[in-house]
PyMOL Python script that loads the backbone (N, CA, C, O; Angstrom):
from pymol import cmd

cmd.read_pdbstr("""\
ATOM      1  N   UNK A   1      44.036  26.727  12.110  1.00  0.00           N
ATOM      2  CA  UNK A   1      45.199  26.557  12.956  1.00  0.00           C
ATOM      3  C   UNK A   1      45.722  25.121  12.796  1.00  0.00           C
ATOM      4  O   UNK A   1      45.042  24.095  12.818  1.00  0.00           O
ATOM      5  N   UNK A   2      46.779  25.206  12.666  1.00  0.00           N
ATOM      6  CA  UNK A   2      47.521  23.214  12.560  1.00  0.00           C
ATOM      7  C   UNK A   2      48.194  23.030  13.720  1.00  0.00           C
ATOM      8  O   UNK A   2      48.946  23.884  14.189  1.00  0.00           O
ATOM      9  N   UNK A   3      48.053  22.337  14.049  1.00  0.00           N
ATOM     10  CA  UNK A   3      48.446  21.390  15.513  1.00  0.00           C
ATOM     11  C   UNK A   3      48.982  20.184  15.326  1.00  0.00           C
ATOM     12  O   UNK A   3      48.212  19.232  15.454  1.00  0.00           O
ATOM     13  N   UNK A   4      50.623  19.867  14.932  1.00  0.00           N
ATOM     14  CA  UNK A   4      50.843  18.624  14.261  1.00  0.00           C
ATOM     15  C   UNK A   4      50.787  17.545  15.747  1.00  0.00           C
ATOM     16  O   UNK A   4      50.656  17.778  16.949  1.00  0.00           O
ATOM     17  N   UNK A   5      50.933  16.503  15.064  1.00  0.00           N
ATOM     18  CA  UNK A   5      50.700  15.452  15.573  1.00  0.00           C
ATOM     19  C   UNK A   5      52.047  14.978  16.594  1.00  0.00           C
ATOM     20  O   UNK A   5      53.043  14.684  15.932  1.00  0.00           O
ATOM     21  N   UNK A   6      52.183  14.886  17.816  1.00  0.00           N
ATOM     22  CA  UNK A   6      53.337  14.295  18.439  1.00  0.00           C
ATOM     23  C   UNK A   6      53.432  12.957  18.355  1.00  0.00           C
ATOM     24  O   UNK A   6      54.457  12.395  17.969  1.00  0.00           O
ATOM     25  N   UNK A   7      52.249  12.285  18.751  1.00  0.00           N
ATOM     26  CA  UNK A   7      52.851  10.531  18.818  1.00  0.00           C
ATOM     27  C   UNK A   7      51.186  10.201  18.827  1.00  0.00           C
ATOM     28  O   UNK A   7      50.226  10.665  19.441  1.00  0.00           O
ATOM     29  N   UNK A   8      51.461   8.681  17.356  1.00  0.00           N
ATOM     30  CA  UNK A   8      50.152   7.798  17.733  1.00  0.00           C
ATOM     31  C   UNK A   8      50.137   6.557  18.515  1.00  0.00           C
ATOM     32  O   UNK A   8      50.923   6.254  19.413  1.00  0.00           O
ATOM     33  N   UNK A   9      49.521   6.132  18.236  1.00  0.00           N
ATOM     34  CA  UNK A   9      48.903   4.662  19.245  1.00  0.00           C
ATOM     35  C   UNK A   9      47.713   4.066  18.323  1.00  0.00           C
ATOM     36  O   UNK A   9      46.589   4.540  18.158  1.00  0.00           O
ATOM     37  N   UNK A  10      48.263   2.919  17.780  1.00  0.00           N
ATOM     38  CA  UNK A  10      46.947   1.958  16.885  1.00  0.00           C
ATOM     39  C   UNK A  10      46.340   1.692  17.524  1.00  0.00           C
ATOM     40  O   UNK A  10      46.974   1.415  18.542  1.00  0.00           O
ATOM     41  N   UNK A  11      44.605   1.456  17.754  1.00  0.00           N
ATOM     42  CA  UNK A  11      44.428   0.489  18.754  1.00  0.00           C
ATOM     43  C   UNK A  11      43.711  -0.761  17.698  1.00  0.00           C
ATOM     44  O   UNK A  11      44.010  -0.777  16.504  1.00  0.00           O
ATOM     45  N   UNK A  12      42.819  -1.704  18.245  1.00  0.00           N
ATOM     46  CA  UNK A  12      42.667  -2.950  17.489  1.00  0.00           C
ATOM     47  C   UNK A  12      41.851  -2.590  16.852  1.00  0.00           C
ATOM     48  O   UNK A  12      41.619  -3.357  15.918  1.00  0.00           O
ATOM     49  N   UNK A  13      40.955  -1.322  16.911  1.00  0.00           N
ATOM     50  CA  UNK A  13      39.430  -1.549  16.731  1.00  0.00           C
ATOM     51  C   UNK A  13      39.069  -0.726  15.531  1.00  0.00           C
ATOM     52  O   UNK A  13      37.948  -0.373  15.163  1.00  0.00           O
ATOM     53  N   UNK A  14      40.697  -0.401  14.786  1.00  0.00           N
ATOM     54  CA  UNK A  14      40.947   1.099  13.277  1.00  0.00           C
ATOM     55  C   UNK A  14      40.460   2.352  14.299  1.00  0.00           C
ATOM     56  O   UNK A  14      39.446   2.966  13.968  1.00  0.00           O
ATOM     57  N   UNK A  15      41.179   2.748  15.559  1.00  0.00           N
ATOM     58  CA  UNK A  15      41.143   4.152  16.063  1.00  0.00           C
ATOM     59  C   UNK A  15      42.301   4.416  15.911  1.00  0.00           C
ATOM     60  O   UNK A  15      43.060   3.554  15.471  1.00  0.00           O
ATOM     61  N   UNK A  16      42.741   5.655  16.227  1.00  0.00           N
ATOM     62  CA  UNK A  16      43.947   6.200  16.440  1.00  0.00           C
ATOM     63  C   UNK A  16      44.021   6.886  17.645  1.00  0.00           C
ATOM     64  O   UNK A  16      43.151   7.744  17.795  1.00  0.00           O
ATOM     65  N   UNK A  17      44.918   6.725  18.651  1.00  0.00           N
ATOM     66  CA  UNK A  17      45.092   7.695  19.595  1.00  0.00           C
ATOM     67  C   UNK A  17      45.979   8.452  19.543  1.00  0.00           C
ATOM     68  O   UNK A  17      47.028   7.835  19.362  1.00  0.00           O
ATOM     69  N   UNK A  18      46.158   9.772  19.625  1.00  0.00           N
ATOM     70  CA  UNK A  18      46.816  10.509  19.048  1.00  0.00           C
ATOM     71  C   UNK A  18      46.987  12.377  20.012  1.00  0.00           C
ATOM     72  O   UNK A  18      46.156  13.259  20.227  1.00  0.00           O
ATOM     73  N   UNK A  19      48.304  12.261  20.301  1.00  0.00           N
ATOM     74  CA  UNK A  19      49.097  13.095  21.153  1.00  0.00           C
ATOM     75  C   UNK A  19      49.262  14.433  19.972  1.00  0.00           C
ATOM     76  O   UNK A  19      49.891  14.317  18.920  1.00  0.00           O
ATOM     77  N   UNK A  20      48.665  15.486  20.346  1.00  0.00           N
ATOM     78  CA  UNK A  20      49.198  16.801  19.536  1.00  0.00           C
ATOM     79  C   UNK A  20      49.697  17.679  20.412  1.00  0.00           C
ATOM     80  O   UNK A  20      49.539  17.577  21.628  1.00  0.00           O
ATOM     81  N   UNK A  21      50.516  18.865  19.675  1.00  0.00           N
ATOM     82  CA  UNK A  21      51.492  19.267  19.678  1.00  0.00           C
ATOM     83  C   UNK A  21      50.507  19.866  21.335  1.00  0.00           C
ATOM     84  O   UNK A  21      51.426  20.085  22.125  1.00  0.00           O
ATOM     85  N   UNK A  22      49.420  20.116  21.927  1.00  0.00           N
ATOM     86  CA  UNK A  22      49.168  21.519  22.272  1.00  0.00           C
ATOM     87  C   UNK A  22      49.084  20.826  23.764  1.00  0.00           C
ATOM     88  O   UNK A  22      49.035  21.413  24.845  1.00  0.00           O
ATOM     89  N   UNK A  23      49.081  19.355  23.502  1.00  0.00           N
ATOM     90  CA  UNK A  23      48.701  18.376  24.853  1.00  0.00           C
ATOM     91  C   UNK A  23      47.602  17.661  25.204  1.00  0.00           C
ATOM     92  O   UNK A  23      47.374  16.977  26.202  1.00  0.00           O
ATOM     93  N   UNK A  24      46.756  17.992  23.951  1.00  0.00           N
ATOM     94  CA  UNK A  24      45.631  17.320  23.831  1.00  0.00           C
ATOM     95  C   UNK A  24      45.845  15.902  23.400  1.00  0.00           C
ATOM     96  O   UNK A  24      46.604  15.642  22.467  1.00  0.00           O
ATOM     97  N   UNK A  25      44.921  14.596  24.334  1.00  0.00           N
ATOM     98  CA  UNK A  25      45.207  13.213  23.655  1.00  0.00           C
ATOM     99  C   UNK A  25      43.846  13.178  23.153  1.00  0.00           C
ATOM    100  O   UNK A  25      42.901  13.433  23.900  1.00  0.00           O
ATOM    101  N   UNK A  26      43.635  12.763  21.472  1.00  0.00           N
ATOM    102  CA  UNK A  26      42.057  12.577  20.727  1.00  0.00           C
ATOM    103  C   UNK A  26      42.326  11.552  20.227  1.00  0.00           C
ATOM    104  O   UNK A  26      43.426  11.196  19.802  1.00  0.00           O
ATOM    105  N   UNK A  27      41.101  10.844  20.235  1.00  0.00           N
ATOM    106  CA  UNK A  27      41.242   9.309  19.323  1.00  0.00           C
ATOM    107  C   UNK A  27      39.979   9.553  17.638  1.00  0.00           C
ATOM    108  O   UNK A  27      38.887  10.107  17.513  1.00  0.00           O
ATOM    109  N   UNK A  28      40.594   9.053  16.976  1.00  0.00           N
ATOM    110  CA  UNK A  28      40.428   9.268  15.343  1.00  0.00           C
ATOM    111  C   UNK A  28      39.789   8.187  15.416  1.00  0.00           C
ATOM    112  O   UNK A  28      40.305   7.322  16.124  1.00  0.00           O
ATOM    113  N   UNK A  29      38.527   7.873  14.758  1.00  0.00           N
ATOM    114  CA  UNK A  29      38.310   7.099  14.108  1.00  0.00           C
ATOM    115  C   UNK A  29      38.349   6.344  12.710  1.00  0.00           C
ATOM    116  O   UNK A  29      37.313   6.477  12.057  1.00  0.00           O
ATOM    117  N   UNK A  30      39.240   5.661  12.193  1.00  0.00           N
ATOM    118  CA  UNK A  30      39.628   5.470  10.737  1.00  0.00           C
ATOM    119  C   UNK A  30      38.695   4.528   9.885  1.00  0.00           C
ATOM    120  O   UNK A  30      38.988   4.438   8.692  1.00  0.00           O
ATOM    121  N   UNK A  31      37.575   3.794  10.356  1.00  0.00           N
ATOM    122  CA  UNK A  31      37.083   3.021   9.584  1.00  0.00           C
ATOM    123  C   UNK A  31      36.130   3.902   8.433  1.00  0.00           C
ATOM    124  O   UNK A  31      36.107   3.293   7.363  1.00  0.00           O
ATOM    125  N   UNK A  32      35.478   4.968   8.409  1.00  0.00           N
ATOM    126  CA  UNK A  32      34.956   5.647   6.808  1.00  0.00           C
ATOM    127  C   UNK A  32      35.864   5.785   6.349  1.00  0.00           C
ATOM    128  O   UNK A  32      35.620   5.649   5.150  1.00  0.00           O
ATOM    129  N   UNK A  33      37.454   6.102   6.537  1.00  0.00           N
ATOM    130  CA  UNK A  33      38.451   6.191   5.796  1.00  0.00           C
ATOM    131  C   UNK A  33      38.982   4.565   4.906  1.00  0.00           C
ATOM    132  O   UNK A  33      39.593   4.372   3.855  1.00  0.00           O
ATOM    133  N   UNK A  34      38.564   3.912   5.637  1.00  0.00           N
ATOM    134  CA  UNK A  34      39.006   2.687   4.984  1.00  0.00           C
ATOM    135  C   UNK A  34      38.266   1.599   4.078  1.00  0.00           C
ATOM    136  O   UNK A  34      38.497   0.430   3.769  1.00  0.00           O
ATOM    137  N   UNK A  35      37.475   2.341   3.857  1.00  0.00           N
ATOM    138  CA  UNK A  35      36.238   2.313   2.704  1.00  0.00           C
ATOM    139  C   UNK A  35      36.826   2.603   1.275  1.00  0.00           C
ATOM    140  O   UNK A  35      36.713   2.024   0.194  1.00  0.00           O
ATOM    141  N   UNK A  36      37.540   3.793   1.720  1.00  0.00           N
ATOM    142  CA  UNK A  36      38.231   4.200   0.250  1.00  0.00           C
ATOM    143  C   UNK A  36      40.082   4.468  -0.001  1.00  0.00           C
ATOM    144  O   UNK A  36      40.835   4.685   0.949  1.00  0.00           O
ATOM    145  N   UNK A  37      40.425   4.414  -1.068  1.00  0.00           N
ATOM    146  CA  UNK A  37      41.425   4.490  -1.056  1.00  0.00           C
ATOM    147  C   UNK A  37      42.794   5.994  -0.955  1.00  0.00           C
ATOM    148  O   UNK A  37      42.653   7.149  -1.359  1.00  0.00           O
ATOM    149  N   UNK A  38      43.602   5.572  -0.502  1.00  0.00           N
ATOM    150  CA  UNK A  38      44.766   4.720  -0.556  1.00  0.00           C
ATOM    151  C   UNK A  38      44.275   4.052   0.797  1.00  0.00           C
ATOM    152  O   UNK A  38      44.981   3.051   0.916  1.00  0.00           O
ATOM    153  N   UNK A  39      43.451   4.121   1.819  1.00  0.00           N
ATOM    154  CA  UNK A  39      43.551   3.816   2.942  1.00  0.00           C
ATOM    155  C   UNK A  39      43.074   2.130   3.097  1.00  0.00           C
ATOM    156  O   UNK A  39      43.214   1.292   3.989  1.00  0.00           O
ATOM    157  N   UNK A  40      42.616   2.128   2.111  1.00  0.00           N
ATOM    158  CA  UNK A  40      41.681   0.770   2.194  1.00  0.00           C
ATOM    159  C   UNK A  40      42.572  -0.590   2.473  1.00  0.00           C
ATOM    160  O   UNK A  40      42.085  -1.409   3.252  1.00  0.00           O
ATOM    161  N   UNK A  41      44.005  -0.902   1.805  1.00  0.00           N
ATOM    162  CA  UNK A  41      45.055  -1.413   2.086  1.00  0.00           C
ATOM    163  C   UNK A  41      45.185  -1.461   3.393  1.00  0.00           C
ATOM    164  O   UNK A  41      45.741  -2.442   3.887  1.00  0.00           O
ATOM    165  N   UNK A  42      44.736  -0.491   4.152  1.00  0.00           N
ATOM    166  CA  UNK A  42      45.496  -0.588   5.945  1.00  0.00           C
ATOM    167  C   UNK A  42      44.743  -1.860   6.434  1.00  0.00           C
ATOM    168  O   UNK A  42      45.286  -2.533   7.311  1.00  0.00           O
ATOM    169  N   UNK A  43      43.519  -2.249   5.931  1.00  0.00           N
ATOM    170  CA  UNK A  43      43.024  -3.395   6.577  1.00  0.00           C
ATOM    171  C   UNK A  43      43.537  -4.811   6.870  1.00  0.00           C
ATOM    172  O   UNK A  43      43.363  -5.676   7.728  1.00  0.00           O
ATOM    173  N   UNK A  44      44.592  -4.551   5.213  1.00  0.00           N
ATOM    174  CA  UNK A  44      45.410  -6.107   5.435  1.00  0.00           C
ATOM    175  C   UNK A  44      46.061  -6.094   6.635  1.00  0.00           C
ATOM    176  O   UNK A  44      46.587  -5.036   6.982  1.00  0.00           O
ATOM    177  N   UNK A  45      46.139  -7.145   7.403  1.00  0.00           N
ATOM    178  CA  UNK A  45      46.684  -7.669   8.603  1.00  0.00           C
ATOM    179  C   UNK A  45      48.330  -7.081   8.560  1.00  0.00           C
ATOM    180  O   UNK A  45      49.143  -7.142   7.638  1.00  0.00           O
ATOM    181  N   UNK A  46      48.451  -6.549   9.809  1.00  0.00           N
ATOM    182  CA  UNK A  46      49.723  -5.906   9.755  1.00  0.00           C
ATOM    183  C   UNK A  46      49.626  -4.531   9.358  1.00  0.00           C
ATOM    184  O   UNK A  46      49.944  -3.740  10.246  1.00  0.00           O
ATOM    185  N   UNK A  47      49.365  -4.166   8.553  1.00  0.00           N
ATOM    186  CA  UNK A  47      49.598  -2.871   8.245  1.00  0.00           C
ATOM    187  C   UNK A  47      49.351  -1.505   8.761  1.00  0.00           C
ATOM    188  O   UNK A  47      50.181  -0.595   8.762  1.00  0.00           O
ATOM    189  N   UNK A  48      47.723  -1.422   9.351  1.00  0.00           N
ATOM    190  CA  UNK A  48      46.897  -0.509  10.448  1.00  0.00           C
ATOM    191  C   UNK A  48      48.353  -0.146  11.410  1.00  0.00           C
ATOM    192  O   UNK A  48      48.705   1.009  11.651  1.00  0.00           O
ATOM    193  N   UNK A  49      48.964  -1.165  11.803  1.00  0.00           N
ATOM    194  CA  UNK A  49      49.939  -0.743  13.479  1.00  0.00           C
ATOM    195  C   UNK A  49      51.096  -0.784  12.901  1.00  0.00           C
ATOM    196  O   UNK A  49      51.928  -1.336  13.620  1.00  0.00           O
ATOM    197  N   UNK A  50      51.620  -0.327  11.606  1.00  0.00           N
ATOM    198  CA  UNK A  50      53.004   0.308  11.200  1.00  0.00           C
ATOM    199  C   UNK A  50      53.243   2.111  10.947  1.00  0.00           C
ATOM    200  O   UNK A  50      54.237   2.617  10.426  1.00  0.00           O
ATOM    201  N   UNK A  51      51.917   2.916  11.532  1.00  0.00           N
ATOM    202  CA  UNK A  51      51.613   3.716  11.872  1.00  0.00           C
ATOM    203  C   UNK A  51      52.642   4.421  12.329  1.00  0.00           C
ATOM    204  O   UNK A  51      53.086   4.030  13.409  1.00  0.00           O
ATOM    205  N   UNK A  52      53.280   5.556  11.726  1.00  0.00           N
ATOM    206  CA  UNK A  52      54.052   6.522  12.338  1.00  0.00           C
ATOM    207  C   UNK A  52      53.906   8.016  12.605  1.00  0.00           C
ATOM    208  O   UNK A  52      52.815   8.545  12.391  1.00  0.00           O
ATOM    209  N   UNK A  53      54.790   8.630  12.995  1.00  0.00           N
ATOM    210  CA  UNK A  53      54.158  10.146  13.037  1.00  0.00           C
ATOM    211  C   UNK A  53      55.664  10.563  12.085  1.00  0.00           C
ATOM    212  O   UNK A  53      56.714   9.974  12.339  1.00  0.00           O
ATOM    213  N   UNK A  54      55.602  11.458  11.173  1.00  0.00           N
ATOM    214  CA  UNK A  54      56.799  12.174  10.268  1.00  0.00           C
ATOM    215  C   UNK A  54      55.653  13.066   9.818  1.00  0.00           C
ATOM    216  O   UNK A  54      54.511  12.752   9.482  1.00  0.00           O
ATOM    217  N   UNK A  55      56.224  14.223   9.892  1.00  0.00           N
ATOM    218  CA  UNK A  55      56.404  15.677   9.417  1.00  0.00           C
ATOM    219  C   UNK A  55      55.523  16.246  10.204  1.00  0.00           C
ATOM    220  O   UNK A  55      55.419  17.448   9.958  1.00  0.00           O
ATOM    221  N   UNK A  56      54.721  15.804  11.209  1.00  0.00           N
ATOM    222  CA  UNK A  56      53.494  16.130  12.421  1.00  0.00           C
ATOM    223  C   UNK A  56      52.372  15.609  11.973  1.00  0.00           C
ATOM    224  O   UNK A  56      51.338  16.276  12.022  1.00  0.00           O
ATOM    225  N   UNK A  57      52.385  14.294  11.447  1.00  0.00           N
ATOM    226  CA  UNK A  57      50.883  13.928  10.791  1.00  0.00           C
ATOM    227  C   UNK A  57      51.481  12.076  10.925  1.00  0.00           C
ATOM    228  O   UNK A  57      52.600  11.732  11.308  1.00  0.00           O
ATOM    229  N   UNK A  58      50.414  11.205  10.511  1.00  0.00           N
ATOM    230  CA  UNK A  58      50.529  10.071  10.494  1.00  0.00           C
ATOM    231  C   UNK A  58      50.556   9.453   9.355  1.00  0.00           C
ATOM    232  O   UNK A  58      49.635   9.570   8.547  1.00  0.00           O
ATOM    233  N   UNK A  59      51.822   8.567   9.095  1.00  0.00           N
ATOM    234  CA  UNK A  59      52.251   8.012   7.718  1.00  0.00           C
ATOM    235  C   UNK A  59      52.223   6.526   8.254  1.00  0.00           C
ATOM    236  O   UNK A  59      52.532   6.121   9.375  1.00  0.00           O
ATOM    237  N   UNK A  60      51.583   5.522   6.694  1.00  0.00           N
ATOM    238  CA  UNK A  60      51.597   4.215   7.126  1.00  0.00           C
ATOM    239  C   UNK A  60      52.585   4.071   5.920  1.00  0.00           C
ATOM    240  O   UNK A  60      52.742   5.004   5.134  1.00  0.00           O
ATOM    241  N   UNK A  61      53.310   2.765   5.781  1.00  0.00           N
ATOM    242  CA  UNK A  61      54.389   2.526   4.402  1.00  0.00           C
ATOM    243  C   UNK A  61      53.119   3.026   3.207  1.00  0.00           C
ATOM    244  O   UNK A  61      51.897   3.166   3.193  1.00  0.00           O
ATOM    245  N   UNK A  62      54.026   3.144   2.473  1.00  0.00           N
ATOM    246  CA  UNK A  62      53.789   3.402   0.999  1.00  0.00           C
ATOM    247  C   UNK A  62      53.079   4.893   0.923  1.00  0.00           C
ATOM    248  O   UNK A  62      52.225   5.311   0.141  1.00  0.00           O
ATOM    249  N   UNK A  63      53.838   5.621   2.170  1.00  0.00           N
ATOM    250  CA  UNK A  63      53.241   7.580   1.957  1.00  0.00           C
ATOM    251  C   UNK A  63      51.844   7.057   2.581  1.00  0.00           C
ATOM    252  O   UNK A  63      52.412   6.978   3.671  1.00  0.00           O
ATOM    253  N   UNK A  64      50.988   6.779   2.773  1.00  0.00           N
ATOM    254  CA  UNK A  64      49.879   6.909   3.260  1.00  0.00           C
ATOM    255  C   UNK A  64      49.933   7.631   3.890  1.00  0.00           C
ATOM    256  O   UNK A  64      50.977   7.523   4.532  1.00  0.00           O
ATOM    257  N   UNK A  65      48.978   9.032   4.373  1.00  0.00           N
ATOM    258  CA  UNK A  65      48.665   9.674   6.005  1.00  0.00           C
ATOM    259  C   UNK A  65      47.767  10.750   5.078  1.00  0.00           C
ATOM    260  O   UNK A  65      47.476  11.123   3.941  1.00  0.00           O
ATOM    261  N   UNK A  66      47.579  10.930   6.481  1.00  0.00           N
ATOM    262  CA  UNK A  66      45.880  11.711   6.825  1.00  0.00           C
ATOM    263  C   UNK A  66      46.872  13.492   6.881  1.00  0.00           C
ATOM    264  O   UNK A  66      48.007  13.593   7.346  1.00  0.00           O
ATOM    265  N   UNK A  67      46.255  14.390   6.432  1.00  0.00           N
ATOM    266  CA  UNK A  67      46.118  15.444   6.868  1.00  0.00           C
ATOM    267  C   UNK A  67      46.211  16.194   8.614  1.00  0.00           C
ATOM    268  O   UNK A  67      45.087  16.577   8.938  1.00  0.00           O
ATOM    269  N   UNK A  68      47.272  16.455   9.721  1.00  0.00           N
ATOM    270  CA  UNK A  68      46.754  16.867  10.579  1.00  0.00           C
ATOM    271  C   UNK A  68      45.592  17.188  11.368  1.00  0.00           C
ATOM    272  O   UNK A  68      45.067  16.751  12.392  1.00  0.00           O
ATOM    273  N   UNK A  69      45.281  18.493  10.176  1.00  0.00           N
ATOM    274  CA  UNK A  69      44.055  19.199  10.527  1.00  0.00           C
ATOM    275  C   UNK A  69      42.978  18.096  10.317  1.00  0.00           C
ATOM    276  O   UNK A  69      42.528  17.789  11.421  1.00  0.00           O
ATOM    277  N   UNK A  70      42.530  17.551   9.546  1.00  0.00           N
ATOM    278  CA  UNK A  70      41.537  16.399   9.372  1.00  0.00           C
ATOM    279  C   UNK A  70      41.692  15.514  10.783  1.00  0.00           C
ATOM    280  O   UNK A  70      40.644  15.283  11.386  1.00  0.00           O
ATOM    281  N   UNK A  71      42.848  15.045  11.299  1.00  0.00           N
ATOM    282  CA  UNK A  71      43.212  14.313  12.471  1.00  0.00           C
ATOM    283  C   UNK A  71      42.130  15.376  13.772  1.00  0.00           C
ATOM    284  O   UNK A  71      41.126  15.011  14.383  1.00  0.00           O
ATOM    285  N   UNK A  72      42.625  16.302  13.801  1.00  0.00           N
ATOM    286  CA  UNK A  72      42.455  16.945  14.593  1.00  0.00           C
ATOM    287  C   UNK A  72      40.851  17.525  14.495  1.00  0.00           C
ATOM    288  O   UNK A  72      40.193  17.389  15.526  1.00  0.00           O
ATOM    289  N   UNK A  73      40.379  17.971  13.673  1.00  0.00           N
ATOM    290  CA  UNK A  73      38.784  18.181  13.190  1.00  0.00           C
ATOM    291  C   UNK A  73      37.786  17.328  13.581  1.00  0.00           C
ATOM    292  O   UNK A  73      36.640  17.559  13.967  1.00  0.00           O
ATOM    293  N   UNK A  74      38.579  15.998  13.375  1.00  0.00           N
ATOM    294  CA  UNK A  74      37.509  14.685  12.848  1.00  0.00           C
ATOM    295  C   UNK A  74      37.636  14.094  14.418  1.00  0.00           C
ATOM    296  O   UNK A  74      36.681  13.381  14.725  1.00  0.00           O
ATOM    297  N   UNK A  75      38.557  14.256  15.360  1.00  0.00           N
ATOM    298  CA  UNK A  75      38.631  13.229  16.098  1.00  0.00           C
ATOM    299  C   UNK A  75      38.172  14.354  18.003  1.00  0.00           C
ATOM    300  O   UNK A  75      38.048  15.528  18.352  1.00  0.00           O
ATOM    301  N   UNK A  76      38.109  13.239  18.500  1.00  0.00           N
ATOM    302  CA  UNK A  76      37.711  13.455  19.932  1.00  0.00           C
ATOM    303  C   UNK A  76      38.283  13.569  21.026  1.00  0.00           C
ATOM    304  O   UNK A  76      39.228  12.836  21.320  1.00  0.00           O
ATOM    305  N   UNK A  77      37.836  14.479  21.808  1.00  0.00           N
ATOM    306  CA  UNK A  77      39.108  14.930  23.054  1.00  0.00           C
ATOM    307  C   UNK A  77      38.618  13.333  24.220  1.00  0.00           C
ATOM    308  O   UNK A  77      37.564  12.781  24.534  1.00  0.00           O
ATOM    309  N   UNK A  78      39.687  13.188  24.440  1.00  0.00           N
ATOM    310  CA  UNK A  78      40.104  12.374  25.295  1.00  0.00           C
ATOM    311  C   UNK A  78      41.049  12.453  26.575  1.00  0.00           C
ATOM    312  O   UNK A  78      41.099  11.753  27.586  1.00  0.00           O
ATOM    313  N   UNK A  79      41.855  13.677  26.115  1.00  0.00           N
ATOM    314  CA  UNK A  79      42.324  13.720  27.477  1.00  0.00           C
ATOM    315  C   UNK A  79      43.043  15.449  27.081  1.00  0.00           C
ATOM    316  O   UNK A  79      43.194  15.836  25.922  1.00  0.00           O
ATOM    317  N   UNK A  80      43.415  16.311  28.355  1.00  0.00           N
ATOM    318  CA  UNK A  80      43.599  17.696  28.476  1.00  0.00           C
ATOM    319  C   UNK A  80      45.061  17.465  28.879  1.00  0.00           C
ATOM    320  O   UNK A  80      45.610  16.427  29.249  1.00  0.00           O
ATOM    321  N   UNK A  81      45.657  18.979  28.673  1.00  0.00           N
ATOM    322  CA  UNK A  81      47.022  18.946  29.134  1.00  0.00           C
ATOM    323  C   UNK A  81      46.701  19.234  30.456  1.00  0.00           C
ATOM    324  O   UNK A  81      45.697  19.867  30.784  1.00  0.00           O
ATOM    325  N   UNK A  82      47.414  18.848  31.116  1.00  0.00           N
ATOM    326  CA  UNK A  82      47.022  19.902  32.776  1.00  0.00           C
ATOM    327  C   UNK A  82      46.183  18.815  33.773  1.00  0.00           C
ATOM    328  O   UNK A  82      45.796  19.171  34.886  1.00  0.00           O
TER     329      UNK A  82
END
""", "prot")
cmd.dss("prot")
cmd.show_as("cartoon", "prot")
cmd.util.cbc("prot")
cmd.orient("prot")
């Protein structure tokens, strides 16, 4: 099932907080991702919190983003709709 992504939130620490479509808020953890590439770049200063949401998933410049479903698989409920 895909559940795109409504809206993120960088925080300082390489998480993601992250609003999906169903009302669920889960926070991602990105640091094994940034071990390897294309992601590994997000570490330079600045870049991690240019974080957007386009097409229901999260894009950093230069096309970077994660898969939804991976967003959603990998990460932790944090907050319920309701």
């Amino acid at each position: 099932m895909l559940i795109n992504v409504k809206t993120v939130y960088p925080c300082p620490d390489f998480h993601l907080e992250l609003e999906f479509e169903n009302g669920e808020w889960r926070r991602f953890d990105m640091r094994p991702l940034l071990q390897m590439k294309p992601w590994s770049c997000l570490t330079l200063p600045g870049r991690f919190d240019r974080v957007r949401v386009d097409y229901g998933t999260v894009v950093w410049p230069g096309e970077i983003d994660i898969a939804p479903e991976t967003l959603y698989d990998d990460s932790v409920l944090i907050q319920c709709a309701g």
